[in-house]
N, C-alpha and C positions, 0 to 999 in steps of 0.2 A: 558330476563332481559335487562335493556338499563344501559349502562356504559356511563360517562363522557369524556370518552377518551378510541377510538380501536388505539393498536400499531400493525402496521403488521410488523413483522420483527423477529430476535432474536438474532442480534449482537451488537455491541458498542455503534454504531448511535442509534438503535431502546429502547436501555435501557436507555441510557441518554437521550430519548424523552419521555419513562414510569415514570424514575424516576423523570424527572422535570415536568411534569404533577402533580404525587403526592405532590411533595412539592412546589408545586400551587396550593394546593386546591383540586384537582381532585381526588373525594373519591372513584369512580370504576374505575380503570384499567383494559383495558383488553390487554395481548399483544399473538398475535397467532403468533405462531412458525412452520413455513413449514413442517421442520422437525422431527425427532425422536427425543427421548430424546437423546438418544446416540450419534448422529449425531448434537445435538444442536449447536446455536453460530454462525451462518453463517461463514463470510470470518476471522470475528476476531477471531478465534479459531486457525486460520492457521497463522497467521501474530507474525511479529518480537515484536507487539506492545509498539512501541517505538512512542513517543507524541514528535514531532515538536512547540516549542511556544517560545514567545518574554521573554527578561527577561531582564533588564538593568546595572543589575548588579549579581556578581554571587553568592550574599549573598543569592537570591531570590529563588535559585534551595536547601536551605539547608532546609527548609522544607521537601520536598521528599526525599533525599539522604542527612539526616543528617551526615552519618557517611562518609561519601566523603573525606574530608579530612584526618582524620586518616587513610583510606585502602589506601590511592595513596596520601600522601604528595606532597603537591606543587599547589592541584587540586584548591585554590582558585585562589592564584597568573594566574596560564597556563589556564581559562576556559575564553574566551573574551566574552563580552556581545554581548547579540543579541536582537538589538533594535528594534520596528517597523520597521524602514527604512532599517534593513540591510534582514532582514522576506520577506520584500517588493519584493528587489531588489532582492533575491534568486528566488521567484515564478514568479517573471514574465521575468526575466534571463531565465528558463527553459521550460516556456511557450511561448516563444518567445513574451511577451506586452500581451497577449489575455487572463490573467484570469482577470472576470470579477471586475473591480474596486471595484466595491460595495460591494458586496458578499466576496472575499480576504480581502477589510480592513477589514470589520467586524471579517474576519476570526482570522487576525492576532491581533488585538485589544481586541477579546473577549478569545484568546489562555491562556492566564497566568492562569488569573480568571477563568478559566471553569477548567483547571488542577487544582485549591484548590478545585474546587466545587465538584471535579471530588473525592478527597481525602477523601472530609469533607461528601458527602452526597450520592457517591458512595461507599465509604471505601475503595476504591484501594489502593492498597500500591504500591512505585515505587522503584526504583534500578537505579545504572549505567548499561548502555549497554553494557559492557566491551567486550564481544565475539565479536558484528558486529561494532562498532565505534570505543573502545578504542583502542588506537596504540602505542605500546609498542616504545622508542624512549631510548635504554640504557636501565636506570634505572628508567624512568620513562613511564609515560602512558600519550600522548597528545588525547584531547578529541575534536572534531568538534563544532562549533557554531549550539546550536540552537535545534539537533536533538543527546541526548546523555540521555534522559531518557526513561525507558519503566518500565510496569508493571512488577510485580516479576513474577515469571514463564510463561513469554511472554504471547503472545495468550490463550494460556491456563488457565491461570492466571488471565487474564482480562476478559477474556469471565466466568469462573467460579466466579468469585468475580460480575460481574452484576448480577446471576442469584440469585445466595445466596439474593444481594442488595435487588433484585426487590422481590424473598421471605420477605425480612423481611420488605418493606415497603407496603405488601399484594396486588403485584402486583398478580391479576391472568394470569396464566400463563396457555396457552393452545399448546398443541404440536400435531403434523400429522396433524397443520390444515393451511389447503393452502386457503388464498385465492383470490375470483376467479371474484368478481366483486363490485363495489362502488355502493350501493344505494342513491338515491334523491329524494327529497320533492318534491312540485310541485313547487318550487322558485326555481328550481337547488343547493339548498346544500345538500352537503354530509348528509349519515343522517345514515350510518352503511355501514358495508360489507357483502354481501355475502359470504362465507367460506365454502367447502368439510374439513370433516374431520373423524375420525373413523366410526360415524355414519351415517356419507352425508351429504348431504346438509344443511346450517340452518342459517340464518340471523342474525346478530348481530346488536342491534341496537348503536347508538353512537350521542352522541353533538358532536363529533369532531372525526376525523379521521387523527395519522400521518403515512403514508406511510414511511417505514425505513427498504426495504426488498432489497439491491442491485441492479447490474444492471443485466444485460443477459450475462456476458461473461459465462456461461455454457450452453449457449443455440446457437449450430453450425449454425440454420438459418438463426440466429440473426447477429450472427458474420460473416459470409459470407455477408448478406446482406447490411450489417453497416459498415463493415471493409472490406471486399472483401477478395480474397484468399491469402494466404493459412490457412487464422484464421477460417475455418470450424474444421479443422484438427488440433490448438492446444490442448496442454496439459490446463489442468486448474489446479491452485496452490490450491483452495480453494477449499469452497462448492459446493458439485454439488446439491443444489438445483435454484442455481442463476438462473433465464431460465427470466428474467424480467417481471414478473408476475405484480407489483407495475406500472411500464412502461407501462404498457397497459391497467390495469384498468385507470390508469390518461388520459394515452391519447385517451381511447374509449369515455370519458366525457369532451372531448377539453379540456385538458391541453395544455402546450404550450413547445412545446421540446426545449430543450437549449443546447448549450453547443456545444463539441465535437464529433458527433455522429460516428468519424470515426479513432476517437482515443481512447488508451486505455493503462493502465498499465501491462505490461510485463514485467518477470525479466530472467535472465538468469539462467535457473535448469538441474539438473543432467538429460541429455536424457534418461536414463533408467528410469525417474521415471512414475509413472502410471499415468493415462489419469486423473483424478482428486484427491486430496487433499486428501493423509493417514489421518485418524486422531492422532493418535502416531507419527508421522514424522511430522507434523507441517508444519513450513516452513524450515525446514533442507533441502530441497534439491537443495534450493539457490545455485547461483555457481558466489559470487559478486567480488572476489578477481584479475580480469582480468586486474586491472590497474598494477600490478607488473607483470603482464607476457606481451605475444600475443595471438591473437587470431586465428586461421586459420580455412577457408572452405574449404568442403569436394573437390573444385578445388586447394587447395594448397595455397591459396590466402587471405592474409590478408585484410582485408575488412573496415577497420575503425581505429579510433585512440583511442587505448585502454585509452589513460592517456588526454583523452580532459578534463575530470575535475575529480574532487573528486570523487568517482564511489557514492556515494548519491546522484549525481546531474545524473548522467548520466543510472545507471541501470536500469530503468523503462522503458527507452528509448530504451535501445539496448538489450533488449530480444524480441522488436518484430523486430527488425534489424535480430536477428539472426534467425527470424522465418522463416524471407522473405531470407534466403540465400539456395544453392542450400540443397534439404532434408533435410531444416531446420535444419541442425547441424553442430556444428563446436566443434571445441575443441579448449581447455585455454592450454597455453602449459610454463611450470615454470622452472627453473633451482635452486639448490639446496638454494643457497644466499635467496631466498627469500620465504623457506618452510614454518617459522618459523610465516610468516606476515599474512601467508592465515586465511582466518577466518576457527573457529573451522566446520562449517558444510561441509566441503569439507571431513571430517571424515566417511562420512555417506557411501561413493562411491567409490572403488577403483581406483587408475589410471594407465594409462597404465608407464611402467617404461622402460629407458634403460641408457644405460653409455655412448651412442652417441648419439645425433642429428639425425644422417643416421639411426640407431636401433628402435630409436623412432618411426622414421617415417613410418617403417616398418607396424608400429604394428596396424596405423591407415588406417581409410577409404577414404584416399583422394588422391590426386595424387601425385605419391613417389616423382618423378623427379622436379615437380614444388614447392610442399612441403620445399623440404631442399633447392631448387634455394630460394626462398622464406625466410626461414629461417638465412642461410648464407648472403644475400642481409640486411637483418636486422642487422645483427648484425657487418655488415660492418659500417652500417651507425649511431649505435646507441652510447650511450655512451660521450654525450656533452653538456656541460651546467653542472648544478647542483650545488653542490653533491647530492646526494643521499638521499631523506627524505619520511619516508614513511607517515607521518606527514602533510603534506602539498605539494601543487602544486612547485614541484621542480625545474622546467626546463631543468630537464637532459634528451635529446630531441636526436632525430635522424636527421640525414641529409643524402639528397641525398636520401631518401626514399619517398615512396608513397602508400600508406596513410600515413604521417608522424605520429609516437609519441612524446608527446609535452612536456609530463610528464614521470619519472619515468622509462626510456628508457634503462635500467640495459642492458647489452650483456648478452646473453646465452650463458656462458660458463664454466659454472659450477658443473660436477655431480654430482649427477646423475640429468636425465633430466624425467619430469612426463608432462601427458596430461589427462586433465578428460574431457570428452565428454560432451556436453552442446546443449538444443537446448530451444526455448522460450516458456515459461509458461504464459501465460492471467493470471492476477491476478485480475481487475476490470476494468468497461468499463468507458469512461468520458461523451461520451451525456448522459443528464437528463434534468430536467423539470424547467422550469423558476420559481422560489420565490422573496419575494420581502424580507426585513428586519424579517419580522416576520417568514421568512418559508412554508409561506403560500403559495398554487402552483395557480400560474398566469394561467387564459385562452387565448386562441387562438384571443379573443378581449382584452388583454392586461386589464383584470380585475383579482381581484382575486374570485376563486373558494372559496364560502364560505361552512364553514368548512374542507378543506382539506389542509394539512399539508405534507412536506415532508423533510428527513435530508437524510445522510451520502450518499451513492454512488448514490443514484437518484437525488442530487442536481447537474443540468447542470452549465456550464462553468465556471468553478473555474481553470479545468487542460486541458488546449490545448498540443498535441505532447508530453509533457514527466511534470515529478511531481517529487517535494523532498522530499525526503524519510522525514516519518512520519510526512508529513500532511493530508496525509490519515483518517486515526484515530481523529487526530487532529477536524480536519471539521466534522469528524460526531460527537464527544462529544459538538460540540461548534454548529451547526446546530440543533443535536438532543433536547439541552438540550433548545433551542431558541424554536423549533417545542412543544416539549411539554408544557412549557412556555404559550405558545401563544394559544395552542390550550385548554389549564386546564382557562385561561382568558377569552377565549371569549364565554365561557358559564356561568361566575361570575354574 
């Protein structure tokens, strides 16, 4: 049977490129899913799915979170707009200038609009974030610019609410099927995939094809050979089918690699958790809350400056920071003053406990003597500037220390004192494949590949070195729904 439009994928990007296919026209869909049914959803299954997008003023978030005001009084006054320019200056602030102009505007111009489209023609329902962004401030709850909405029952919630979508817009939906190669006419377009699936082998045909299956951080070769060591031997937060299967059907029919090949999103998780992604555990074993403590490696040594920004701006960042430290683990280490601020998933994991500093340190894998030198040297120097906001970039900073804390620099001296172990989790990778406007994947001569299409983590250079939390999500709804779009059109 020949379909309108093959989706390979089965997460966020890959249904908002099924579903805007169909409400473009495209009367067969077909989306194949690597996966098991039980295993469905790729990475968005695991994710905080919280949506990153512009807004000008804060009347415009009462759509999604009508009842905003009434649970948390004061929410219209305390939420400041977040315009193109300030979207702008966030991603390329953490990208250091290098995500791609073109690709970013689009991103952030089509953000708003593709979260109604996302409400009105995927049926998502959304919520505040209240557990990972909202912060408790007295009596009230200060909320972040920008990145303060997600789907109701996170990942789980987004990823089931596509699946239902794509049922009811009679998306056919194929599962256990991998697949394994791009067919071509004799003009070089796309013209279906080949697919392994319960039965084996069997060609699908297709007008259009959008790729919307991840990158490879589940795949050690990959990651060794893209990233170098020690990312053979991370943990993975997500799905373990990610092994960049999408990435190399593209680039075996000259696509044009983009982007960041040697960069990637990692976040700081609980070291005991398992080599890839529970599906009941989600992304609970997060461990984001390191701007109100320190950090220390297994040599007793602080390593970074826990409070350089917001921990949205910087956690993506510094979980492969902690990968590259010695046996990629360190521990967050808090004193009591600021139990109350951790986010709820540090609930998931025990931590070590004691009523001294010296007790503490006992109790860890690092080196005792230079540990609490370490320790006491901190908090000699901390404790200046501020007051104290867990709210916003405070200034209450260390001196006399190195690596200085810039933010948020509380002394440890308050029992009892906790440490939970941490080492860095791959969550997704950043190189991917050059598109132009429509999504469409560019060849190696700087044309496009006609008929082939690509959204959410296979689109190259948007995130150089580190990303703001939830524009992840973001760019594959606003990508995908562009890929399917474009590809349900150019067989009109």
């Amino acid at each position: 049977m020949a379909y309108d439009v093959i989706v390979v994928g089965g997460g966020n990007a890959a249904f908002a490129a099924a579903a805007s296919a169909r409400d473009h026209g495209a009367k067969r869909v077909l989306l194949l899913e690597k996966a098991p049914r039980e295993k469905r959803g790729g990475n968005t299954h695991f994710s905080g799915a919280i949506f990153r997008f512009r807004y000008d003023d804060v009347s415009e978030l009462d759509r999604f979170v009508p009842d905003a005001e009434r649970d948390y009084p004061g929410f219209h006054k305390g939420v400041q707009p977040y315009p193109l320019e300030a979207y702008r200056d966030d991603l390329m602030r953490v990208t250091q200038g290098r995500s791609d102009p073109e690709l970013s505007t689009l991103l952030i111009e089509s953000s708003y609009d593709t979260m109604c489209w996302m409400q009105e023609v995927g049926r998502h329902k959304f919520e505040l974030a209240l557990s990972v962004m909202g912060v408790r401030v007295g009596n009230e709850v200060k909320w972040p610019r920008g990145a303060m909405i997600r789907a109701v029952h996170e990942g789980v919630g987004l990823s089931k609410t596509w699946f239902e979508t794509g049922e009811k817009l009679r998306i056919e939906i194929r599962y256990d099927t991998g697949a394994q190669r791009l067919t071509q006419d004799g003009s070089g377009r796309v013209t279906g995939v080949l697919a392994r699936g319960p039965e084996g082998f069997a060609t699908f045909d297709a007008k259009a094809v959008v790729l919307g299956c991840g990158g490879f951080e589940t795949n050690p070769e990959w990651r060794l050979r893209y990233l170098g060591a020690p990312w053979d031997h991370a943990k993975v937060r997500g799905s373990n089918f990610n092994y960049g299967d999408g990435l190399k059907m593209a680039l075996d029919i000259g696509a044009m690699p983009w982007g960041h090949w040697s960069g990637c999103h990692a976040t700081p998780i609980n070291a005991e958790a398992a080599d890839y992604g529970v599906q009941n555990l989600t992304d609970k074993t997060n461990r984001l809350s390191y701007i109100f403590g320190i950090m220390l490696n297994v040599e007793g040594r602080r390593w970074v400056d826990e409070g350089a920004d917001m921990n949205s701006f910087t956690y993506a960042k510094y979980g492969g920071m902690i990968l590259k430290q010695p046996r990629s683990l360190v521990y967050q280490i808090f004193d009591s003053k600021v139990l109350e601020l951790l986010e709820p998933r540090y609930a998931t994991s025990e931590p070590f406990r004691a009523d001294t500093l010296e007790g503490l340190v006992k109790q860890l894998k690092v080196d005792h003597i230079q540990a609490l030198r370490t320790l006491q040297e901190y908090n000699r120097g901390a404790g200046h500037g501020g007051p104290f906001n867990p709210a916003q970039l405070d200034g209450l900073h260390t001196e006399g220390v190195d690596p200085p804390k810039t933010n948020w620099a509380l002394k440890l001296d308050t029992p009892p004192y906790v440490a939970w172990p941490v080492t860095g989790g791959i969550t997704f990778t950043f190189g991917g494949l050059r598109i132009n406007r429509d999504a469409q994947v560019i060849a190696t001569d700087w044309k496009p590949i006609s008929g082939l299409f690509t959204c959410g983590e296979m689109v190259g250079g948007l995130f150089h070195y580190n990303y703001p939390l939830g524009t992840g999500l973001m760019s594959g709804a606003v990508f995908g729904r562009i890929a399917g779009r474009a590809a349900a059109l150019s067989n009109a």
